[in-house]
N, C-alpha and C positions, 0 to 999 in steps of 0.2 A: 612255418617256423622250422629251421636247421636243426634235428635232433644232435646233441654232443654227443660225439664218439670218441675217446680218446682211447687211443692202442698204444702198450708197452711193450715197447720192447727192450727185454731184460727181466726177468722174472726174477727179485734177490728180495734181499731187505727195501731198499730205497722202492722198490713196489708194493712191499708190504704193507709201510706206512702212509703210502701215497692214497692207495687204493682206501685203506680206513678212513685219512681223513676226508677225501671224496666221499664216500658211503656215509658219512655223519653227515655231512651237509644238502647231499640228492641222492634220492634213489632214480631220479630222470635220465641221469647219466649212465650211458651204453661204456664199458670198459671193456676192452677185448684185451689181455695178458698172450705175451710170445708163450711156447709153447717149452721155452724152454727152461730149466729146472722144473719138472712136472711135480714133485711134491711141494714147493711154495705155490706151482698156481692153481692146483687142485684143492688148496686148502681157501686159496681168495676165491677162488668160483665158488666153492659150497657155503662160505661164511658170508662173503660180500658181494654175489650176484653178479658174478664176472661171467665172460667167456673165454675159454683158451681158444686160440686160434691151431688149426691144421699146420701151418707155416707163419713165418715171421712177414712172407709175402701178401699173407693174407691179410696180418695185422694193417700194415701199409693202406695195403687197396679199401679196407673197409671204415676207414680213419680218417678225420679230420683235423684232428689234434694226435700228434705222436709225442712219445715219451723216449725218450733215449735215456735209459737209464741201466745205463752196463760202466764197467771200470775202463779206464783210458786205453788200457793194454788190449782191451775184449774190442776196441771198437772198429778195427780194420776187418777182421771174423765177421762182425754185425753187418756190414753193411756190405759186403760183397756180395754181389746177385740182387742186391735187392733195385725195387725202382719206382721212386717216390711220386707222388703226383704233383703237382705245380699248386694246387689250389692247399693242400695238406700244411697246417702250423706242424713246425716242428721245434717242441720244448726243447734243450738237452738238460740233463741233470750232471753231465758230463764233468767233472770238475778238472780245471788246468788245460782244458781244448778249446780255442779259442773260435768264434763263431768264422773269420779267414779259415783255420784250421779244418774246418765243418766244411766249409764251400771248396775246400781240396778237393775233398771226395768229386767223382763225376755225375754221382747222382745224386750230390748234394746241391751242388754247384747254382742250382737255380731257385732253389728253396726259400721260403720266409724260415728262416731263421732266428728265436729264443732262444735265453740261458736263463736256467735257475738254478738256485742249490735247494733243497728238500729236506727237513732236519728229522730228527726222530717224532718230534714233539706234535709234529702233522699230523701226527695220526689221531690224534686230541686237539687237531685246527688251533692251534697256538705256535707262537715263535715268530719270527724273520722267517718272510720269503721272499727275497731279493729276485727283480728280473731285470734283465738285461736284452737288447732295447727294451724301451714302454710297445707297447703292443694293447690294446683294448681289449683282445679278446685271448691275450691268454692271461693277464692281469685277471680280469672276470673268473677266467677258471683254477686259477693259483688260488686267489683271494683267497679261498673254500679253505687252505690251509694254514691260513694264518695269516698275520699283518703282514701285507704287500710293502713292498719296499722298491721301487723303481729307480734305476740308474742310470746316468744319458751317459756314461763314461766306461769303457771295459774295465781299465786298468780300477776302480771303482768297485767294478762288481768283483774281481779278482780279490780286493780286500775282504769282501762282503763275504766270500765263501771261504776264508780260514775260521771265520767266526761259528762256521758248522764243528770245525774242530775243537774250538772254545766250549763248544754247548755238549762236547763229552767230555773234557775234562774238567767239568762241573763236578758231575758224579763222582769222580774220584773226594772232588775236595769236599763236595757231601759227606760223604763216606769217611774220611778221614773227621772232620768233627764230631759227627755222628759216634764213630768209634770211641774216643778220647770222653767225650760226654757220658755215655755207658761205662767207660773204665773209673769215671770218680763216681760212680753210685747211682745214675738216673737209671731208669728201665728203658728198654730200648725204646717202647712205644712212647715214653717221654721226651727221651734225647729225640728222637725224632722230627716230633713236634716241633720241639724246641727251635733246631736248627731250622727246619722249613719256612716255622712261622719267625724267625728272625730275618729270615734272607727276603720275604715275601712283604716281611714288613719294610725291609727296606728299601725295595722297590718301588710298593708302595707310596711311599712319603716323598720319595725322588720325582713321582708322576705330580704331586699335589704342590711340591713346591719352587718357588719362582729362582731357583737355586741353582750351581752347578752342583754333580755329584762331588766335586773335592770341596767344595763352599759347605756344603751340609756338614760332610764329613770334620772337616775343619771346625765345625761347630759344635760337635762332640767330643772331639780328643782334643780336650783341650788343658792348658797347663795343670798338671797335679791331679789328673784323674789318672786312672786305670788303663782307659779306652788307648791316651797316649802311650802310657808306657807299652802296651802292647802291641802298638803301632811300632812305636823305636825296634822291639824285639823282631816283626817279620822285617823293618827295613835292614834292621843289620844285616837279613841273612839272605838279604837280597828276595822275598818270597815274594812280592808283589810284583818288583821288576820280572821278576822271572817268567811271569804270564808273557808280558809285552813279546822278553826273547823269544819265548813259543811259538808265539805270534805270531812273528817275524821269522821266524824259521822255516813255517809252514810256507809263507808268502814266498819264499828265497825258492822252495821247491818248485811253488805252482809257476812259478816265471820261470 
């Protein structure tokens, strides 16, 4: 049996939590980290049984599965000198490079080429992990961080990765009721609560029922309650649209 090796190259955030949710789910899996930012990868070798590699060349040769997880501007730097081997999966986490893009490069050019996006929430193997092509065995190794989500279409998966941008400005809008809840009198460890187990419940009820999410909704705000009037109050000011724009704004970039 093929022991999994999976080398990153890119030692940031997006390794940080990749690496955790991997380690939550095997400890069988070989991680070799690039060598470069030494104090994120000094901290995942001692907490999560990593290796830092000598070179980024090393990572490559001792891999079977690679991670490309550096920023779009960082990616001509990464890959210069290096030289891949034919049999090596290569994930990218690369977001707005499009797998054409990837086969530019010359020593990319002959590669099995993945895309995934990678969310914070990996790190606790929960969320969207969108890939692009289906591929079996890197499906198999994503899995580990959450609900798979395969796409047979780019332009597909391109939508799939704004949605990484959605999943932070969640926190904001946490954060903003959260706040507003503590300003009328709850403590915080209640507003807390509060909002979490609101949102969680409404989740929740949307998995259990044979409903769309605006069919539910529509069956709580309904004439003469509350629910509506509060509703009228964010459409006036346009706050729900406003997600969509985001959205779409994001989208307008990565193309």
């Amino acid at each position: 049996m093929t022991t999994t090796t999976i080398g990153i190259l890119g030692t940031g955030h997006l390794a940080s939590y990749t690496v955790a949710g991997l380690r939550n789910k095997s400890g069988s899996i070989n991680i070799i980290l690039s060598p470069r930012n030494s104090t994120i990868a000094k901290g995942l070798a001692e907490n999560y049984n990593c290796e830092i590699a000598t070179s980024n060349q090393q990572v490559v040769d001792r891999s079977n599965y690679i991670l490309l997880a550096v920023r779009p501007h960082q990616l001509d730097d990464l890959l210069e000198g290096l030289t891949f081997q034919s049999s090596a999966l290569i994930i990218s986490a690369i977001a707005g490079i499009s797998i054409d893009q990837l086969k530019s490069y010359s020593n990319l050019k002959n590669s099995n080429i993945v895309r995934t996006l990678i969310n914070v929430s990996a790190e606790v193997n929960v969320g969207p992990v969108p890939l692009f092509p289906d591929n079996r065995q890197a499906g198999q190794l994503l899995a580990n961080l959450g609900t798979l989500i395969v796409f047979d279409d780019e332009s597909a998966f391109e939508i799939a990765i704004v949605h990484g941008c959605m999943h932070g400005w969640i926190y904001f809008w946490l954060d903003e009721m959260v706040t507003w809840t503590i300003q009328q009198g709850l403590n915080p460890e209640q507003a807390e609560k509060m909002i979490k187990q609101t949102v969680q419940g409404a989740l929740d009820l949307s998995d259990q029922k044979n409903l769309t999410l605006k069919e539910i909704g529509s069956s709580i705000a309904t004439t003469g309650t509350y629910t509506l009037s509060g509703l009228q109050e964010l459409n006036s000011g346009h706050s729900i649209k406003a997600w969509s724009n985001s959205m779409q704004s994001v989208l307008k970039k990565l193309k």
